[in-house]
C-alpha positions as a Markdown table, in Angstrom:
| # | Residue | x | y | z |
|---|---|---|---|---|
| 1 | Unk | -75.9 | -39.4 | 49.2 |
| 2 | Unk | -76.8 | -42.5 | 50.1 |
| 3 | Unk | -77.5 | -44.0 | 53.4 |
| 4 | Unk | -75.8 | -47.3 | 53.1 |
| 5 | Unk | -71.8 | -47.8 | 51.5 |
| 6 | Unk | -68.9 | -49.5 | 51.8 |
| 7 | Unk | -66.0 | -49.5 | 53.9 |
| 8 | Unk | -63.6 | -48.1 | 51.1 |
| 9 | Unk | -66.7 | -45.2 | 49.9 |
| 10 | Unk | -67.6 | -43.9 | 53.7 |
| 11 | Unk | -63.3 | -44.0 | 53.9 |
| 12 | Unk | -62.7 | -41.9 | 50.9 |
| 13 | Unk | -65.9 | -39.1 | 51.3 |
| 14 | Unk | -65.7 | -39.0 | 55.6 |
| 15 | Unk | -65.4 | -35.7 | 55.6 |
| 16 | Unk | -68.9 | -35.0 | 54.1 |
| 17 | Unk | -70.7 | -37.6 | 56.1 |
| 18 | Unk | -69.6 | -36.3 | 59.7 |
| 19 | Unk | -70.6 | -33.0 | 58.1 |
| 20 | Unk | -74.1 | -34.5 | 56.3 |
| 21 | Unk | -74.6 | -35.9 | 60.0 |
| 22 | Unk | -74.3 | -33.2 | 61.9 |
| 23 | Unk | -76.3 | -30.8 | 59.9 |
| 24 | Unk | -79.1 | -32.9 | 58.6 |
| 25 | Unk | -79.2 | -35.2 | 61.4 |
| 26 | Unk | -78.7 | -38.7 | 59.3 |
| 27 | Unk | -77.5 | -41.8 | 60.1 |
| 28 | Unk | -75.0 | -43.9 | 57.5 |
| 29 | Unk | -74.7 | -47.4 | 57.6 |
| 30 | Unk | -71.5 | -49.2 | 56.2 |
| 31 | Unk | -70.7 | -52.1 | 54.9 |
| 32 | Unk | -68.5 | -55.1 | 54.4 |
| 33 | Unk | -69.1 | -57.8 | 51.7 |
| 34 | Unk | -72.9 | -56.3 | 52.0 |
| 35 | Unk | -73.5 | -57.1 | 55.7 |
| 36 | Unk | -73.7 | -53.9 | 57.7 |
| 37 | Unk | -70.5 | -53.5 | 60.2 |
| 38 | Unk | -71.2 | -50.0 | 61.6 |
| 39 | Unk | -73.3 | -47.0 | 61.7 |
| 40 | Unk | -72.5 | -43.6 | 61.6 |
| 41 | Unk | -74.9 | -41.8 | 63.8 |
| 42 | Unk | -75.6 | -38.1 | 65.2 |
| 43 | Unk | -74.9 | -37.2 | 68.9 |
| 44 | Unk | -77.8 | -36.0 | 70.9 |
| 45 | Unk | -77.1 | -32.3 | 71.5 |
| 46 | Unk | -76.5 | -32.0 | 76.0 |
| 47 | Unk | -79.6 | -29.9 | 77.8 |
| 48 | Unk | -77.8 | -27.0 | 78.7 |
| 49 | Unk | -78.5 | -26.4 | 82.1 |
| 50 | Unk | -78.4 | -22.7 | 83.7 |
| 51 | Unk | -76.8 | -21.3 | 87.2 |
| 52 | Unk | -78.9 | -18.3 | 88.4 |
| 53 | Unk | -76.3 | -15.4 | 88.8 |
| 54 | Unk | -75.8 | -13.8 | 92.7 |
| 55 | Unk | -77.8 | -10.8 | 93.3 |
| 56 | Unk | -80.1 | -11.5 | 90.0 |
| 57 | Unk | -81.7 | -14.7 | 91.3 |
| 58 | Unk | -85.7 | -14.3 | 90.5 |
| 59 | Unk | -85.2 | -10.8 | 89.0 |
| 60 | Unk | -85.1 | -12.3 | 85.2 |
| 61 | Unk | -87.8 | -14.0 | 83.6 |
| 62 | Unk | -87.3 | -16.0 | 79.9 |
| 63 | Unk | -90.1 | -16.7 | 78.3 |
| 64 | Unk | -88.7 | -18.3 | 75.3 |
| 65 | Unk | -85.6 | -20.4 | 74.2 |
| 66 | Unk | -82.8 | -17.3 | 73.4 |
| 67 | Unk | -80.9 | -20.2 | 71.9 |
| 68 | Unk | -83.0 | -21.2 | 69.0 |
| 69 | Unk | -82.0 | -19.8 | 65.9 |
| 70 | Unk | -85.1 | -20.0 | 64.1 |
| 71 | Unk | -86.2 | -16.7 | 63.0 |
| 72 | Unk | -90.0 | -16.7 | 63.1 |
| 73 | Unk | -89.2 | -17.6 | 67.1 |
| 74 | Unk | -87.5 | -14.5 | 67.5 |
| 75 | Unk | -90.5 | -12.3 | 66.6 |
| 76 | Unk | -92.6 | -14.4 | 69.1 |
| 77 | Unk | -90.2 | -13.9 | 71.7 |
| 78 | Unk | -90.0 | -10.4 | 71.3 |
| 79 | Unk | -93.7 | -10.3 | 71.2 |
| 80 | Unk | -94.3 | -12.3 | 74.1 |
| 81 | Unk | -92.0 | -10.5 | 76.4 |
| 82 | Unk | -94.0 | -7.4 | 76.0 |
| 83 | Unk | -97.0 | -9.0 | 76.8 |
């Protein structure tokens, strides 16, 4: 797909840009009579921040990112923690 269209092309297939945009990460640019009139452009994904639960407060330790699906990640976690 192209990363530049007009108005009436980014109107008729928006559906599979938003999704092209927030799996890949893209940017579109449309157009009007060839100048360039707005962008469609991903959202930075929000830090997630964490609240230490009562009681368990320094108990835990993470030593990876439990939220990254990446599979080859997984296996080092798992082998780091038993390190």
């Amino acid at each position: 797909m192209p990363l530049t269209m007009n108005v009436n092309e980014a109107k008729t297939h928006f559906s599979s840009l938003v999704s092209e945009v927030e799996k890949n990460m893209v940017a579109f640019t449309i157009m009007r009579y060839g100048r360039p009139v707005a962008r469609l452009v991903p959202l930075e994904s929000p830090r997630r921040s964490f609240k230490p639960i009562p009681g368990l407060a320094g108990k835990i330790k993470v030593k990876c990112d439990l939220f990254d699906d990446s599979s080859s990640d997984w296996e080092a976690c798992d082998a780091s923690a038993t390190a």
